[in-house]
C-alpha positions as CSV (number, residue, x, y, z in Angstrom):
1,X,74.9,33.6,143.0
2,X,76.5,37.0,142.2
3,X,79.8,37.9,143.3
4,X,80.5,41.0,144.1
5,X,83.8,41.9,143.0
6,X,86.4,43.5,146.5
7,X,88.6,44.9,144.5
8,X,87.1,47.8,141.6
9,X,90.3,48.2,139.2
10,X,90.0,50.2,136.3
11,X,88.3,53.7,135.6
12,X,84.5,54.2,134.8
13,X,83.7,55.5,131.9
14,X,82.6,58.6,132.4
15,X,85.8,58.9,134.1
16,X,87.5,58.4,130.7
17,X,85.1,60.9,128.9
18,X,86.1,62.8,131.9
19,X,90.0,62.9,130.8
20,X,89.3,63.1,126.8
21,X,87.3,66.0,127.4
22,X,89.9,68.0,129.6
23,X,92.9,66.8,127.2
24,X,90.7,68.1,123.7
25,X,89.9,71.5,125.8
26,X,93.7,71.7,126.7
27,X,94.8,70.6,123.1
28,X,92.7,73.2,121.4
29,X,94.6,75.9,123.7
30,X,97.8,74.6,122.5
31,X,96.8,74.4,118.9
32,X,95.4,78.4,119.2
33,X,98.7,79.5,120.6
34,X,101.0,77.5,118.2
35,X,98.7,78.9,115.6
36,X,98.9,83.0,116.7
37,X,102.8,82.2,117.2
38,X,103.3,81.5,113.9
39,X,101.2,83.8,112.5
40,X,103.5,86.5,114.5
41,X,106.7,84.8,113.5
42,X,105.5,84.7,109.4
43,X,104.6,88.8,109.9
44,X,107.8,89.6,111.5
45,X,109.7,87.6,108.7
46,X,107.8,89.6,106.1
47,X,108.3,93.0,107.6
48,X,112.2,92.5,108.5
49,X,112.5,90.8,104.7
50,X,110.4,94.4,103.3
51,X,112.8,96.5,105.4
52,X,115.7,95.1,104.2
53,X,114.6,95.8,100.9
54,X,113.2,99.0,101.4
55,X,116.8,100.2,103.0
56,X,118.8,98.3,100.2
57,X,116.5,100.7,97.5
58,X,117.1,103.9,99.1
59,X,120.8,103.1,99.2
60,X,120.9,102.1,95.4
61,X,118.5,105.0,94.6
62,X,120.8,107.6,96.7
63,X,123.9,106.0,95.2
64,X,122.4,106.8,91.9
65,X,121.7,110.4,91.6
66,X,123.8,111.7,95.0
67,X,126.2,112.8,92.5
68,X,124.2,113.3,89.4
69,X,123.6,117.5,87.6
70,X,120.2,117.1,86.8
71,X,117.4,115.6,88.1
72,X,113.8,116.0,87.1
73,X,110.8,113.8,88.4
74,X,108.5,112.3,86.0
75,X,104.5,111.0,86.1
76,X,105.6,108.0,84.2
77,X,108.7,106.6,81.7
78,X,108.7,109.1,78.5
79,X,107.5,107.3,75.1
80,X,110.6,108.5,73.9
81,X,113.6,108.4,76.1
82,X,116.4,111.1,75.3
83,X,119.8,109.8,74.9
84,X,122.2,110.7,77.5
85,X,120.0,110.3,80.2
86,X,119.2,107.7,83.1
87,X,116.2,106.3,84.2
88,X,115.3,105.2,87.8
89,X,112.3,103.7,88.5
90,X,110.4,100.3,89.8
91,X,109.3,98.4,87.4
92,X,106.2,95.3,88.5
93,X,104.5,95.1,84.9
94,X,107.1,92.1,84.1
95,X,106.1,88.8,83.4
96,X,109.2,87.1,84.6
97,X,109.3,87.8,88.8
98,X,113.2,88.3,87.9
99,X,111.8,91.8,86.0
100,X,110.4,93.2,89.0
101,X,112.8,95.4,90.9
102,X,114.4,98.5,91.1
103,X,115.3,99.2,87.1
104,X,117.8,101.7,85.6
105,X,117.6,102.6,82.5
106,X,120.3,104.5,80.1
107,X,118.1,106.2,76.8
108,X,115.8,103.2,75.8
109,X,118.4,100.1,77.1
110,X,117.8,98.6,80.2
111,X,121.2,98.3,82.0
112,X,119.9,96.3,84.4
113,X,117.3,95.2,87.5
114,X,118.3,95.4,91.1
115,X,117.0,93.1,93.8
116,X,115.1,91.7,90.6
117,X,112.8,88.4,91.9
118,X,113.3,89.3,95.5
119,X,109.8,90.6,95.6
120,X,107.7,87.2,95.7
121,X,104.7,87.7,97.3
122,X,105.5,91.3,98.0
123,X,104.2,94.4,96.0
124,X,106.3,97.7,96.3
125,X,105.6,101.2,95.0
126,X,108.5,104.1,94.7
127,X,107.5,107.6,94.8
128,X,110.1,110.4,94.1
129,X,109.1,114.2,95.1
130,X,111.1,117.0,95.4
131,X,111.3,118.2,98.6
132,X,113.3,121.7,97.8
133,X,116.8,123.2,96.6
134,X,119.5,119.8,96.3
135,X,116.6,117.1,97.8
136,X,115.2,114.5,96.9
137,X,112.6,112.6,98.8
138,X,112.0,108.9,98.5
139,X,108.8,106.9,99.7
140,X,108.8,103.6,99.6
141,X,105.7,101.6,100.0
142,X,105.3,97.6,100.2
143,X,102.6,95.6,100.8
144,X,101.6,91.8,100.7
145,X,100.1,89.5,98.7
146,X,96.5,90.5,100.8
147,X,97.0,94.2,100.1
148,X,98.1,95.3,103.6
149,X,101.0,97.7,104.5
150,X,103.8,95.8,105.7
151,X,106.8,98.9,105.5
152,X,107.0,102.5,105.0
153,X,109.5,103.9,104.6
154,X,110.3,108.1,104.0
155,X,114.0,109.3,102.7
156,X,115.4,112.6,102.0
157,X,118.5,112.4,99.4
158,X,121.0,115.2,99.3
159,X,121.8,115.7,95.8
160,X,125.7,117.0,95.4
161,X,126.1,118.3,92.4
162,X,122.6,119.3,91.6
163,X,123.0,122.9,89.5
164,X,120.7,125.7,90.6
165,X,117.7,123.8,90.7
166,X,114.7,123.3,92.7
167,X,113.0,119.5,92.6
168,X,109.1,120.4,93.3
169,X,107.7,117.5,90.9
170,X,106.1,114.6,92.4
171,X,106.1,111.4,90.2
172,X,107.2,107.5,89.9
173,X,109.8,107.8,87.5
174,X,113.6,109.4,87.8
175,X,115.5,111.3,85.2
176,X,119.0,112.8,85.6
177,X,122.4,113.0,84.0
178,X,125.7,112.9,85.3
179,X,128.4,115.1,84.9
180,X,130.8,114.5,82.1
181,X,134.1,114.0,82.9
């Protein structure tokens, strides 16, 4: 009444869970690596896009005051600027991303923002100290979004014409003048 059948093509089923099972585990390897991957790739693209900046600032901040007679560090930006001098310092209170950057002021105008709305998702801190007779010393700071350190970096500036004075101050903001000519 029954046949029985010579010829068995075809796979079982459990040899089909068999395969589904191996190919998920193997897929879920894939996926983890593709994943940690790109989470290296997206941290090395923030920290070589925060050095660039943070080298890009010392130059601007070096070609600043390299040749500038006085130089004093400040806590924070004086309620009343004096006329006659410049003001260096980073400004991230701005409501437009564009106003967030590197800003140099002249007495109480703005004269303008450098690498202003480079920062998106990026947070940077400046920190000026005098580091002795003619030096300035430059510490840059940026972070993410999250918080975390991404670059540090730590700059002495030789200041040329700097008359007989000693930098010692530690502070955020930049004053100095420039020679008349």
């Amino acid at each position: 009444m029954f046949k029985k059948l010579k010829s068995r093509k075809g796979f079982t089923l459990i040899e089909l869970l068999v395969v589904f099972a191996i190919t998920g585990i193997v897929m879920v390897v894939i996926v983890g690596i593709m994943s940690i991957g790109l989470n290296l790739f997206d941290r090395s693209n923030k920290t070589g896009s925060a050095h660039s900046m943070a080298l890009l600032l010392t130059e601007k901040i070096e070609q600043e005051v390299r040749f500038a007679d006085t130089v004093t560090v400040l806590a924070a930006l004086p309620s009343t600027p004096a006329l006659g001098t410049y003001y260096l310092y980073f400004n991230t209170n701005g409501t437009n991303p564009t106003q967030t950057g590197l800003r140099r002021q002249y007495g109480v105008a703005v004269d303008y923002t450098y690498l202003g709305g480079s920062f998106s998702g990026l947070t940077c801190a400046v920190n000026f100290k005098g580091s002795g007779a003619k030096t300035l010393n430059v510490d840059i700071y940026i972070t993410d979004s999250n918080g975390s350190g991404i670059y540090h970096t730590n700059t002495d500036i030789l200041i040329n014409n700097l008359k007989t004075q000693v930098l010692t101050a530690n502070g955020s903001v930049l004053a100095y003048t420039m020679p008349t000519l």
